[in-house]
C-alpha positions in Angstrom: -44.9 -7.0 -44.7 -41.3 -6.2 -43.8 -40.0 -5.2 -46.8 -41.8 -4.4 -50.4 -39.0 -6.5 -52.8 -36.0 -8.3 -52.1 -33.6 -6.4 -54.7 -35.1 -3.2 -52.4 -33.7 -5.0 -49.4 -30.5 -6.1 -51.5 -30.1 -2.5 -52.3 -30.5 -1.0 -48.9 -27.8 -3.6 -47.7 -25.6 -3.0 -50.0 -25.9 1.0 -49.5 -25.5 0.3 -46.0 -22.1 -2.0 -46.4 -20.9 0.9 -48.0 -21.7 3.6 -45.4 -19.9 1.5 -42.9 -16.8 1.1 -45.2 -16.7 4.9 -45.9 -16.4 5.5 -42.0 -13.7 3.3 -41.6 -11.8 4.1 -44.3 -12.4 7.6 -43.5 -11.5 7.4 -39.8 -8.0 5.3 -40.6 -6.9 7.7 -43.4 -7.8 10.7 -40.6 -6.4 8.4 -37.8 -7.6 7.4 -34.4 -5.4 9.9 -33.1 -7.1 12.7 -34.6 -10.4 11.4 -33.6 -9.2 11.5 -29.5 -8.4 14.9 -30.1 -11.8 16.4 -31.8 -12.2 20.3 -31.8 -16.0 21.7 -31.6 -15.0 22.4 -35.3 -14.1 18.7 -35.7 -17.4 17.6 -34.2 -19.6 19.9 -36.1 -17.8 18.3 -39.4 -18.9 14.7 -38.0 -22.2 15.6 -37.2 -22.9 16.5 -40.7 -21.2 13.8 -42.6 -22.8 11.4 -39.7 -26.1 12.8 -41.5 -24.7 12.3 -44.9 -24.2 9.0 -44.1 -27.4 8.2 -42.0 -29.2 9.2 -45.3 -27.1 6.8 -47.5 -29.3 3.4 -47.1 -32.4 5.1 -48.1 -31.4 7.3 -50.5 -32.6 7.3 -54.2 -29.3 9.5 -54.8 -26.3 7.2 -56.9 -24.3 6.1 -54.2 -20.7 8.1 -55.6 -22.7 11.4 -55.5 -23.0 10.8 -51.7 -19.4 9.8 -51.1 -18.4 13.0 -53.0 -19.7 15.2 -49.9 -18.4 13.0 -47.0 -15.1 13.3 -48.9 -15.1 16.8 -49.9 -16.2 17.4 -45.6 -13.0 15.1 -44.5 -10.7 16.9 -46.9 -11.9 20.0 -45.6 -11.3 19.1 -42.4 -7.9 17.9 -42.8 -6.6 21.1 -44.5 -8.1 22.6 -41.9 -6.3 20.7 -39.5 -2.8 21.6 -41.8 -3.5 24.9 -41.3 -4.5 25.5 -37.8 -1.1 22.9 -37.1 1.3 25.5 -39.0 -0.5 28.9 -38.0 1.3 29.7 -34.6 -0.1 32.4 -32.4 2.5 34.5 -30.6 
């Protein structure tokens, strides 16, 4: 069989809508721009909330306590981004 019950399936699609949503909202609040201009830093930080949200569709976990980490990582990220922007090395 390809599945084991539909509301499984439903629930798997919905988790999955959501994952997708999460990116996109995540990458226009970050902007495309900062995306182009990834540091190893920046990748490391999408590599792991690229596994946060790989996880997501099959995850038992309620799907706010897995948004919580992807936006604690971005938030992160951006103040580290803040910093590193206003920290000039002579």
């Amino acid at each position: 069989m390809f599945f084991d019950t539909w509301s499984g399936l439903g629930d798997v699609a919905i988790r999955s809508a959501v994952a997708c949503l999460v990116i996109v909202v995540a990458v226009w609040v970050i902007g495309q721009e900062a995306v182009a201009k990834m540091t190893a830093y920046d990748l490391i930080l999408t590599i792991a909330v690229g596994v946060i949200v790989a996880t997501m569709p099959r995850s038992e976990t309620p799907l706010a306590e897995t948004i919580v980490p992807i936006a604690v990582f971005l938030a992160a990220q951006q103040l580290i981004r803040f910093v590193r922007a206003r920290w000039r090395r002579d």
